[in-house]
Structures are given as C-alpha cells and as structure tokens.
C-alpha positions as CSV (number, residue, x, y, z in Angstrom):
1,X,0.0,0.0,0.0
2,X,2.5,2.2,1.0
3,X,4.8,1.9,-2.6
4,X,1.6,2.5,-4.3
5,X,1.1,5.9,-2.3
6,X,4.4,6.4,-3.5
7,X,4.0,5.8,-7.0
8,X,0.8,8.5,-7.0
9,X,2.3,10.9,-5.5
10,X,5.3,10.5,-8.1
11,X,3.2,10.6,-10.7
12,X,1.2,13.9,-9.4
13,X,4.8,15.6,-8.9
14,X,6.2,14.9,-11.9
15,X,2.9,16.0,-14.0
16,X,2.5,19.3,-11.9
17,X,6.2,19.8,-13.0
18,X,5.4,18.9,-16.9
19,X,2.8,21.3,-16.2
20,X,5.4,24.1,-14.9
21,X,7.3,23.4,-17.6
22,X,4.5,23.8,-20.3
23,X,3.9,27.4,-19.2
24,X,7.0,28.3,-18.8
25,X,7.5,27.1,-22.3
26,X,4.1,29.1,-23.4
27,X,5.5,32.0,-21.5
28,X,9.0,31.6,-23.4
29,X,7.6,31.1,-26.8
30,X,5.0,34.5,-26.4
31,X,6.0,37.3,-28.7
32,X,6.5,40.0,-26.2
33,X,7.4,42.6,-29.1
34,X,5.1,44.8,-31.0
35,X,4.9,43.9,-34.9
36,X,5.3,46.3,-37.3
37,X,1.7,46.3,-38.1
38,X,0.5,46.9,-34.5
39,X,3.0,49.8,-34.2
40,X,1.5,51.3,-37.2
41,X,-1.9,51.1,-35.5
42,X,-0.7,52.9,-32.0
43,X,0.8,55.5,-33.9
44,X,-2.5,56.5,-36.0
45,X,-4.6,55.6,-33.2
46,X,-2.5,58.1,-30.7
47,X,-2.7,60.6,-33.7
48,X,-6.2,60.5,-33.7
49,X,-6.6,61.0,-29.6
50,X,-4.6,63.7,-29.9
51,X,-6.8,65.5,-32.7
52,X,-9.7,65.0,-30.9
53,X,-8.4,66.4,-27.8
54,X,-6.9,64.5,-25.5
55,X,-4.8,66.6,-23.3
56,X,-1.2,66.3,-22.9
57,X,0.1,64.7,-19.8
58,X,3.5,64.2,-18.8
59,X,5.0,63.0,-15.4
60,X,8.7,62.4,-14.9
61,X,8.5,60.4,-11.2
62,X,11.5,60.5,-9.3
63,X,10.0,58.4,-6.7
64,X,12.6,55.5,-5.2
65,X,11.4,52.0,-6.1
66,X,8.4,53.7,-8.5
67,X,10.4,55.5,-11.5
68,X,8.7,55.7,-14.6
69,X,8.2,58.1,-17.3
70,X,4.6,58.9,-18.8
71,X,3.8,60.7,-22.0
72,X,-0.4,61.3,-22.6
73,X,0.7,61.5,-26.0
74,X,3.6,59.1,-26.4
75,X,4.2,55.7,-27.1
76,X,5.3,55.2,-23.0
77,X,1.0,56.2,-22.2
78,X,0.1,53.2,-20.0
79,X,-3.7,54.5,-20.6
80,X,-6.1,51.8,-21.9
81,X,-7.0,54.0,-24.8
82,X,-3.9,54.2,-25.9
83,X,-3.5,50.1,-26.3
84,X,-6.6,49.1,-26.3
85,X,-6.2,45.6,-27.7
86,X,-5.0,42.3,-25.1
87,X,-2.7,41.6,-27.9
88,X,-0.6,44.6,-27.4
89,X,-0.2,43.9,-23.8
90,X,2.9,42.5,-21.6
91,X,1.1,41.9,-18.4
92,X,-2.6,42.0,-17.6
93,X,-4.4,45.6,-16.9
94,X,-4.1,47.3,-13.5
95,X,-6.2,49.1,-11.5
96,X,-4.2,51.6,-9.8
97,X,-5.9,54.6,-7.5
98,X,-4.4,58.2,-8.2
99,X,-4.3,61.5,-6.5
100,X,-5.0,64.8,-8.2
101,X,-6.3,67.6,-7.1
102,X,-9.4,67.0,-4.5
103,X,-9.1,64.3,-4.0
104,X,-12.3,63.7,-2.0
105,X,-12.9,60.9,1.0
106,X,-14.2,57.2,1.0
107,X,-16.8,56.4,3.2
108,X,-14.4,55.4,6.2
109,X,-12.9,59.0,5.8
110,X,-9.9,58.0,4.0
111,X,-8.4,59.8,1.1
112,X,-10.1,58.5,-2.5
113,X,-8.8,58.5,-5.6
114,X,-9.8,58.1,-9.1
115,X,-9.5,54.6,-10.0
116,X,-7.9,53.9,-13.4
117,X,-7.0,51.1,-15.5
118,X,-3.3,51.2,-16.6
119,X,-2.0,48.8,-19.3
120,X,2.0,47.9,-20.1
121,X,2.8,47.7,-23.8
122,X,4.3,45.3,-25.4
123,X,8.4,46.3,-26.0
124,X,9.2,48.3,-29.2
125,X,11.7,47.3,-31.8
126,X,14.6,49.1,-32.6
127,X,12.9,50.8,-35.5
128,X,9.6,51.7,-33.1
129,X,10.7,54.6,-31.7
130,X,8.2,57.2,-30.4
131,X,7.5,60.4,-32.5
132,X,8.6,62.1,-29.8
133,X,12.4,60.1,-29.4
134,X,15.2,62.8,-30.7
135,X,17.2,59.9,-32.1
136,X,14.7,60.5,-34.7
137,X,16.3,63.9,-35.4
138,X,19.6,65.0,-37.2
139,X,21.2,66.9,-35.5
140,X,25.2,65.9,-34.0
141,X,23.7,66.9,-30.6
142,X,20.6,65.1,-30.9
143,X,22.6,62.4,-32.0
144,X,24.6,61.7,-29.1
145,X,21.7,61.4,-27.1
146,X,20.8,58.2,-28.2
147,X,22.6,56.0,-25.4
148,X,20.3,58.2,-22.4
149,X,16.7,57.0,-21.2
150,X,13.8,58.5,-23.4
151,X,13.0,61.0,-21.2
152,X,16.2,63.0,-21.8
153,X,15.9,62.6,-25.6
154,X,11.8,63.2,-25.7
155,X,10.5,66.4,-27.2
156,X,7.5,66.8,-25.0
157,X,10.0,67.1,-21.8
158,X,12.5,69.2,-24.0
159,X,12.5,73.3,-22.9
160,X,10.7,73.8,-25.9
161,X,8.1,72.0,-25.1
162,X,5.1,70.2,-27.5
163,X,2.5,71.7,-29.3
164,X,-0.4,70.0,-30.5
165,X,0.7,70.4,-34.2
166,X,3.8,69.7,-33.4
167,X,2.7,66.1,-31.7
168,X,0.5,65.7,-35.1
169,X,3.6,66.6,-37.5
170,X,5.9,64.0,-35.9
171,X,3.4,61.6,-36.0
172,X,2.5,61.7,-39.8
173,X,6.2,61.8,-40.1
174,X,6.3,58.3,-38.6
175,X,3.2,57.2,-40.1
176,X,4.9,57.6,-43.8
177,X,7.9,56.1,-42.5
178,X,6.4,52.9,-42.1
179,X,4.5,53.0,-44.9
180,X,7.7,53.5,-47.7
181,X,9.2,50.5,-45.6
C-alpha cells in the first residue's frame, strides 16, 4: 500500500512539474514585441486621440522604487486607450488609485482616488521609436543622445516643449515612415 502511495504521489509531482514546464514554455515562446503592423496602428490611433483632444500629460516620477516616465501623448502612455487591444499587452491591466487635485474621501474617511485602469505595452523594436524620441532627429547633438533614457531625448520634456501640431507633425512623419518600408 504504501509503494503505491508512493507511486501516485510520483506521478502527481512529476505532472504538476510537466505542467510548470508547459507554461513556462508558453510563457518563453509569447512574442513580447510589438509587430510592425501593430506599431503602425498605436501611432494612427495616438494621432487621432490627440486631434480629438486628448490633453497632454506628462509626469517624470523621481519616486525611489516607483520610477517611470509617462507621456499622454507618447508611445510610454500606459492608458487603456492608448493600447486598447490584449494583444498589445505584456502583463494584464491594472487598477491603480491616483491622486490629483481634490481628491475627495471614501466612506471610512480616508483619502479617495480616481481609480484607473493602466496597461504595459508590449516592447518596441529598434525601428519603433516614439514620434517624440530625438534619435529621430539629425542633428550631431541630438545624436549623441541616443545611449540616455527617453525621457532626456523626448520632445515633450524638451525646454521647448510640445504643441499639438507639433505632436501631429511628428506623427505623420512616422506614419509615412512605415508605410515606404
């Protein structure tokens, strides 16, 4: 009785580890970069959110153990509308609660936030670079910016700052680019 116990529980351990290994495998073979074709859809689907008006956000956090960039109107946006589509996603959305502004008070009295849902992109290819990247400008300067993080090389944290025809100009630039290619 007791080899037989033995023998079960061998069997159960060795198929929850072929099962392991089967995800891990799924997990391995999943394309966790963008196509082509699903870059060229961000960039005239962020084209068109920014015609009709959505307003540019930017935050640079410097906050230990939380740094991340965010661009409104650039290809780092984590907001749902900006990738839309499960197949564009690296992990599952989030619900994370921000603070802005008034922020207002649960019903315990606590501080409440606006609930949003906030989505990680797939990674971009070399040749996916945001509108907004300098390395997609000539200049010697401009150049020799390409080893930094995108927020030193991204026009709408430049001095000059972003205008809306601006954002719309690079974009189309893009756009074409993909479409001689």
């Amino acid at each position: 009785m007791k080899m037989l116990i033995n023998k079960i529980k061998s069997l159960f351990k060795s198929s929850k580890n072929a099962e392991k290994t089967k995800n891990a495998e799924e997990i391995e073979s999943r394309d966790i970069h963008l196509t082509d074709e699903r870059f060229v859809l961000f960039l005239r689907r962020q084209r068109e959110r920014i015609t009709f008006g959505v307003p540019l956000k930017k935050e640079d956090s410097n906050c230990s153990g939380n740094k991340y960039t965010y661009c409104s109107w650039g290809a780092c946006s984590g907001d749902l509308e900006t990738w839309p589509d499960l197949e564009d996603h690296l992990f599952p959305i989030k619900e994370i609660e921000i603070f802005e502004g008034d922020i207002g008070f649960d019903k315990d009295g606590g501080p409440k936030g606006k609930i949003i849902k906030q989505v990680s992109s797939k990674y971009r290819l070399e040749n996916q670079f945001c509108p907004f990247d300098k390395k997609n400008f000539k200049t010697p300067e401009e150049k020799q910016m390409g080893s930094m993080g995108c927020f030193y090389r991204c026009k709408a944290f430049s001095r000059e700052g972003l205008t809306k025809e601006e954002a719309l100009r690079l974009y189309d630039i893009r756009i074409k680019e993909f479409s001689i290619t």
